[in-house]
TORKOL-4160 file (C-alpha; in steps of 0.2 Angstrom, whole numbers, padded with zeros to 4 digits, m for minus):
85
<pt num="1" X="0615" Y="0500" Z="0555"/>
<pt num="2" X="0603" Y="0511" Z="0563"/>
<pt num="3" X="0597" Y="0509" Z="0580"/>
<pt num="4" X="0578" Y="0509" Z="0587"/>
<pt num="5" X="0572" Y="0513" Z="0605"/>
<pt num="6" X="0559" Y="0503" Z="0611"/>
<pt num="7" X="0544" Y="0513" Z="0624"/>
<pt num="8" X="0539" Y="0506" Z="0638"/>
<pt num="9" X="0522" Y="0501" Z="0627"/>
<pt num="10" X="0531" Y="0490" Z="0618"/>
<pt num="11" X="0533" Y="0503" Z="0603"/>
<pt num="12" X="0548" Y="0508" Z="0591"/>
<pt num="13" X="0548" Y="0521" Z="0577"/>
<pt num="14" X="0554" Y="0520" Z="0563"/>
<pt num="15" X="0563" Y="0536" Z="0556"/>
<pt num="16" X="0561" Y="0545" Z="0541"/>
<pt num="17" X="0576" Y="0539" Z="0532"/>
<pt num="18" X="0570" Y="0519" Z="0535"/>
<pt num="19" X="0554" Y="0524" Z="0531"/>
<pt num="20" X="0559" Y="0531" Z="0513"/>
<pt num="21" X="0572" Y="0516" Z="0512"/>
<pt num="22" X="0556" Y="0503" Z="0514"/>
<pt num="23" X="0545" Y="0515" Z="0502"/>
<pt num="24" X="0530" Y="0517" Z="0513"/>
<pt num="25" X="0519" Y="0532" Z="0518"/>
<pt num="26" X="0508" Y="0534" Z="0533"/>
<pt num="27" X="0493" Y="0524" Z="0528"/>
<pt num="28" X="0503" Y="0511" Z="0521"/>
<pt num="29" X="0508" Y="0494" Z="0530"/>
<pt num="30" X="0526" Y="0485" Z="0532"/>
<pt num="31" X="0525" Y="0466" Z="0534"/>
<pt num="32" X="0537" Y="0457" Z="0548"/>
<pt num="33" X="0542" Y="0441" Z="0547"/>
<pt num="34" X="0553" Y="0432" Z="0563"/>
<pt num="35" X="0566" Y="0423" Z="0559"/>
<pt num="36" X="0580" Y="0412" Z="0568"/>
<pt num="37" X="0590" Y="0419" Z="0579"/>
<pt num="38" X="0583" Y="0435" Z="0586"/>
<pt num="39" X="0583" Y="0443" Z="0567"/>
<pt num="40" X="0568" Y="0451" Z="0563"/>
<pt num="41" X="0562" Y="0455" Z="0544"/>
<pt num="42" X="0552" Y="0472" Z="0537"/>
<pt num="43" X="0547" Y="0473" Z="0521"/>
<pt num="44" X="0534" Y="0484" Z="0514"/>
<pt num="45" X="0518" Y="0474" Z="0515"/>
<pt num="46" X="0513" Y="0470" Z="0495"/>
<pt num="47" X="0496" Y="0475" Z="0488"/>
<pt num="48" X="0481" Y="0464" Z="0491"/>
<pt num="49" X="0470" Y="0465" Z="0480"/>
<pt num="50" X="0468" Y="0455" Z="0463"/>
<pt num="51" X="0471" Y="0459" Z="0444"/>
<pt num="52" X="0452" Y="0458" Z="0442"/>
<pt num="53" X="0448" Y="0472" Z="0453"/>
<pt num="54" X="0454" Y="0484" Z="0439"/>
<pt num="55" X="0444" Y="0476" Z="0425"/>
<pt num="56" X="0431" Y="0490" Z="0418"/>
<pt num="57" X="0441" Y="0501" Z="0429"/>
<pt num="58" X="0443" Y="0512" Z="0409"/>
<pt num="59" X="0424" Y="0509" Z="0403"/>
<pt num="60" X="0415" Y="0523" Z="0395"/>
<pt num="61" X="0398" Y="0518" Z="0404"/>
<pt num="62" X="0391" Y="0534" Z="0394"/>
<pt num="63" X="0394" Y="0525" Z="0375"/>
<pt num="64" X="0391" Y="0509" Z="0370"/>
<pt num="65" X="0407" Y="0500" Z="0362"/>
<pt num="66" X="0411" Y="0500" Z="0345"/>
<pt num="67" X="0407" Y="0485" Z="0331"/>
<pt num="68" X="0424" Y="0477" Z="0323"/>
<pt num="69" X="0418" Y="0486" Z="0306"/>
<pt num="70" X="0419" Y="0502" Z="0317"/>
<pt num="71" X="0432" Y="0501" Z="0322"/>
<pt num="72" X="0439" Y="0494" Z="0304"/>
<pt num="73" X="0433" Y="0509" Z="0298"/>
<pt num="74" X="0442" Y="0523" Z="0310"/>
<pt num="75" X="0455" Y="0513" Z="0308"/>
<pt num="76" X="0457" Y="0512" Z="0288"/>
<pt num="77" X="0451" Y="0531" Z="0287"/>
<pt num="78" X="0457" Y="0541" Z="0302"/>
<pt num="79" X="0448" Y="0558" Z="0307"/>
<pt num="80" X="0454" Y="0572" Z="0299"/>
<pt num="81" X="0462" Y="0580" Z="0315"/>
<pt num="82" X="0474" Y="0570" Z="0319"/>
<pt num="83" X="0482" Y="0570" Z="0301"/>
<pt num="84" X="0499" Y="0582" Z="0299"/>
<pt num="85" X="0499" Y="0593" Z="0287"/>
């Protein structure tokens, strides 16, 4: 179990190995949560955002998108390259 001093400001810090343990960087935030009898929980605080925030995160905003019979067709006849001789 490690130990944690605490500063006069109310502060403690946490050292390398806890910090590797918890998976976090500088930057990155840890969650606390209280819990009965003077235990305190950390966890590394989860990502916020939402599934959508990635949509078109891929999009080529320089082509437009293929038909399905383009895609049929690079499909049934693939470039030339990419077949091994």
């Amino acid at each position: 179990m490690s130990t944690l001093s605490v500063t006069s400001e109310g502060q403690i810090t946490l050292s390398n190995e806890l910090l590797k343990h918890l998976g976090v960087r500088a930057g990155n935030e840890i969650a606390v949560r209280m819990l009965p009898g003077g235990v305190v929980e950390m966890r590394a605080a989860g990502q916020t955002g939402q599934i959508s925030d990635v949509f078109g995160l891929f999009k080529n905003k320089t082509r437009r998108a293929l038909s399905i019979d383009e895609i049929n067709n690079v499909a049934v006849t693939p470039d030339q390259g990419f077949r091994k001789k």
